[in-house]
C-alpha positions as CSV (number, residue, x, y, z in Angstrom):
1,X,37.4,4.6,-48.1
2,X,36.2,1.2,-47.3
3,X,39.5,1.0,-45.0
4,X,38.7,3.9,-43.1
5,X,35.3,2.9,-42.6
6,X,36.0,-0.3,-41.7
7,X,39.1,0.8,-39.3
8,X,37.0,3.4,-37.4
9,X,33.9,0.7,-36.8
10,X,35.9,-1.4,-35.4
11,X,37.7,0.9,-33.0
12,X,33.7,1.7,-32.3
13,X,32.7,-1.6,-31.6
14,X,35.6,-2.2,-29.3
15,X,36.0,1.3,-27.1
16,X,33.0,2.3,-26.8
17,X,34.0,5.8,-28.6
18,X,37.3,6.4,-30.9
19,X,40.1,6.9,-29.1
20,X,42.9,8.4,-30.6
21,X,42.0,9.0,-33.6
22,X,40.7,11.9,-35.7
23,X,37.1,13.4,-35.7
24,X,36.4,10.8,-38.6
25,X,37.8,8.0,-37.4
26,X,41.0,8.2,-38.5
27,X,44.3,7.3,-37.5
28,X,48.1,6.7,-39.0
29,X,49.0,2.7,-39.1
30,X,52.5,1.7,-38.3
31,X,54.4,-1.5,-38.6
32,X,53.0,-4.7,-39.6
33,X,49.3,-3.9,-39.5
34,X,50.6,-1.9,-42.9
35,X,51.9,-5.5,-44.2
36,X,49.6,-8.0,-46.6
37,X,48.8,-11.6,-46.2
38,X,51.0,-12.3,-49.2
39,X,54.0,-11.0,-47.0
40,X,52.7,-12.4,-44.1
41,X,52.2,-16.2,-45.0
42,X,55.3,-16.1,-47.3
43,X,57.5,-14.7,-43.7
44,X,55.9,-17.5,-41.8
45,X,56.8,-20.1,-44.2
46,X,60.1,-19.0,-44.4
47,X,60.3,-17.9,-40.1
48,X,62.1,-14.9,-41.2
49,X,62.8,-11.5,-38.9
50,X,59.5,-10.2,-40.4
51,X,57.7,-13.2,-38.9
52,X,59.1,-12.8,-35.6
53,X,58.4,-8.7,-35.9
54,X,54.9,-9.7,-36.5
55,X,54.5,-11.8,-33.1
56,X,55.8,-8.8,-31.6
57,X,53.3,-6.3,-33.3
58,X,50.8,-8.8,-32.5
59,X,51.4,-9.1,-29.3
60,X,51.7,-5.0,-28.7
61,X,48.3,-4.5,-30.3
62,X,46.3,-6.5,-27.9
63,X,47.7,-5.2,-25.1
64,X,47.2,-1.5,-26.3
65,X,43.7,-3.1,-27.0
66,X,43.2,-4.7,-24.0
67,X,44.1,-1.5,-22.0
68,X,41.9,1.0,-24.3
69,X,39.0,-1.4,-24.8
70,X,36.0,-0.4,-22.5
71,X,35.5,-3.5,-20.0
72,X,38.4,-5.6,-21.3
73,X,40.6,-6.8,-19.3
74,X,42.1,-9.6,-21.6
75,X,40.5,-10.3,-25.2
76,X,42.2,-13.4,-25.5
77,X,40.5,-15.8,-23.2
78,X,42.8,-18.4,-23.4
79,X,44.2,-18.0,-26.9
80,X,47.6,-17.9,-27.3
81,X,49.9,-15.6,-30.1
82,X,50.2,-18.7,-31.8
83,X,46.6,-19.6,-32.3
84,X,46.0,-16.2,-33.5
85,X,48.7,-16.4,-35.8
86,X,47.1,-19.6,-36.8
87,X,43.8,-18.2,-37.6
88,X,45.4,-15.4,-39.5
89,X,47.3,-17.5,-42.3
90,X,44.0,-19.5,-42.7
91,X,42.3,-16.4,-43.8
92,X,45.5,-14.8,-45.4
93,X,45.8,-18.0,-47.2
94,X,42.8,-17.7,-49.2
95,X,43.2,-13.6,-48.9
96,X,46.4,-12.4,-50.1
97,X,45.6,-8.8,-50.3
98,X,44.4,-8.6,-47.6
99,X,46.2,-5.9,-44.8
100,X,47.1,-7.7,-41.4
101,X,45.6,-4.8,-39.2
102,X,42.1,-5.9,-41.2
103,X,42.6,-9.6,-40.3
104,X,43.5,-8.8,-36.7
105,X,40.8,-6.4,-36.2
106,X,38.8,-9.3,-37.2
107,X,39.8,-11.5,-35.4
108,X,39.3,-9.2,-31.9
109,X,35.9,-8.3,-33.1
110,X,34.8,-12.5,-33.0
111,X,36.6,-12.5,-29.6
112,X,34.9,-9.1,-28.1
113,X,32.2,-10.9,-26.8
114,X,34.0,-13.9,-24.7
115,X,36.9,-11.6,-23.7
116,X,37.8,-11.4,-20.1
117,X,36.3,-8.4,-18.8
118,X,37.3,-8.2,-14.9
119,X,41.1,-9.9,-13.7
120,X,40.8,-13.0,-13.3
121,X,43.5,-15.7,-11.2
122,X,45.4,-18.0,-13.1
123,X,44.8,-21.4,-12.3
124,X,47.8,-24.2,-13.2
125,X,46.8,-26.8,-15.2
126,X,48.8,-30.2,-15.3
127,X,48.3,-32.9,-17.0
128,X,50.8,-35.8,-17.5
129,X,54.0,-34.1,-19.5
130,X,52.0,-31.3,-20.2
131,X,51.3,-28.0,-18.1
132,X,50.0,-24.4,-18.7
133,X,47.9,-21.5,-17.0
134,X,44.3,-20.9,-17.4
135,X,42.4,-17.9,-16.3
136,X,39.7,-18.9,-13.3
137,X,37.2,-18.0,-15.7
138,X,38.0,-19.3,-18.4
139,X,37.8,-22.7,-17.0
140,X,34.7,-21.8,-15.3
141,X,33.4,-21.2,-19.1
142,X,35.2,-24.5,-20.1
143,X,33.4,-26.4,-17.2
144,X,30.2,-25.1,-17.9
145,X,30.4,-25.8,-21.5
146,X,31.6,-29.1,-20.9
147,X,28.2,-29.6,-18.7
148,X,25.7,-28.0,-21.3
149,X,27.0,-30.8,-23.5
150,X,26.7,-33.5,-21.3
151,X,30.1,-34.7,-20.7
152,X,30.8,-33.2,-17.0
153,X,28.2,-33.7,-14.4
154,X,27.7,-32.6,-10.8
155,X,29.4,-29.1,-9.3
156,X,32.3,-27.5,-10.6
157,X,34.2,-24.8,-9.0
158,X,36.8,-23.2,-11.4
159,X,39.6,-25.8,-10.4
160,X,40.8,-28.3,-12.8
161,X,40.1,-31.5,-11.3
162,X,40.0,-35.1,-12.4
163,X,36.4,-34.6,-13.6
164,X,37.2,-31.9,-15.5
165,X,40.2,-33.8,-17.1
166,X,37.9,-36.8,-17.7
167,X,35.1,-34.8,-19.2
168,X,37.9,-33.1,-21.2
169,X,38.9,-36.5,-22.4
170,X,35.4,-37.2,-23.1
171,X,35.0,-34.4,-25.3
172,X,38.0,-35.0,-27.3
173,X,37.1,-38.2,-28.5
174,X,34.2,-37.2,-29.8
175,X,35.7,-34.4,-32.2
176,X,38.6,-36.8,-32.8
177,X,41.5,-35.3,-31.2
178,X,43.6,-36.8,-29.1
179,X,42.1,-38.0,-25.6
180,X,44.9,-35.6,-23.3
181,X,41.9,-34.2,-21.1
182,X,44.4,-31.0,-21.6
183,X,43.1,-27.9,-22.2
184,X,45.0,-27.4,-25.3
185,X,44.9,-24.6,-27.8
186,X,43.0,-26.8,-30.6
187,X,40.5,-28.5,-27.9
188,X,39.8,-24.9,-26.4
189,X,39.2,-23.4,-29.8
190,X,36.8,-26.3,-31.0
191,X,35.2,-26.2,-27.7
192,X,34.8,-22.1,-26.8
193,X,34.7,-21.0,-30.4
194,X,32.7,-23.5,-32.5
195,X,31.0,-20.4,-35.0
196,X,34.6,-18.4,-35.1
């Protein structure tokens, strides 16, 4: 019951009504949302087909939820399948019972509020060996994070310049990671989601 509850909330939260499910919120799971943390941190261990099937589960659910969502464009700012993956065996660790559609929905419910809700350009990012791509407004958010704490001053415009990458540098240190100024997956998190 708690399940069902709990499954029908969230599809609230996120959609604005339920879509495709029944009158009381319910709905017929498939694949590795049916799967438990046990499974899940013992597959990723051992980077076995169900691992790999779980990525690609992952990966369908967010885009069915970024296309269903009301005002969603993107519910993953900037984090990658891997990050979530990471967040997931941190709690599955400690929650083996746990069903991986409850730990994603999770998850997407701490993100709702910083998701992308127009499209927004991607923006290259290089930095020494390193390279990836950045939505416009996520380093807008980055930038202006970066500012409210003090370590990037004057204008900023939603390109990655060599203020950004210093004040990126800046903010590094001071957490104790390495000193890249890339906008990696670990700096992002530690800088965008400090309560998630």
């Amino acid at each position: 019951m708690r399940f069902k509850w709990f499954s029908a909330l969230i599809l609230t939260i996120l959609s604005g009504n339920v879509l495709g499910a029944d009158t009381d919120g319910n709905f017929a799971m498939k694949g590795a949302g049916l799967l438990t943390c046990e499974i899940f941190v013992e597959a990723r261990e051992a980077r076995s087909e169900t691992y790999y099937m779980i990525g690609g589960w992952l990966d369908g659910y967010i885009t069915a939820l970024n296309q269903y969502a009301e005002s969603t464009y993107d519910i993953t700012s900037f984090e990658s399948t891997e990050l979530i993956v990471n967040v997931m065996q941190n709690h599955c660790k400690s929650n083996p019972d746990d069903r991986l559609f409850t730990v994603i929905n999770s998850i997407m419910v701490k993100l709702t509020d910083d998701r992308l809700q127009n499209r927004s350009r991607k923006i290259a990012v290089n930095v020494g060996e390193y390279e990836t791509l950045l939505y416009q407004e996520t380093l807008y958010r980055i930038q202006s994070e970066l500012k409210r704490l003090g370590y990037m001053t004057g204008e900023f415009d939603s390109e990655f310049s060599s203020n950004t990458e210093a004040a990126l540098r800046s903010f590094q240190r001071s957490i104790k990671l390495e000193a890249t100024g890339f906008p990696d997956q670990t700096t992002l998190w530690r800088l965008l989601r400090k309560e998630s």
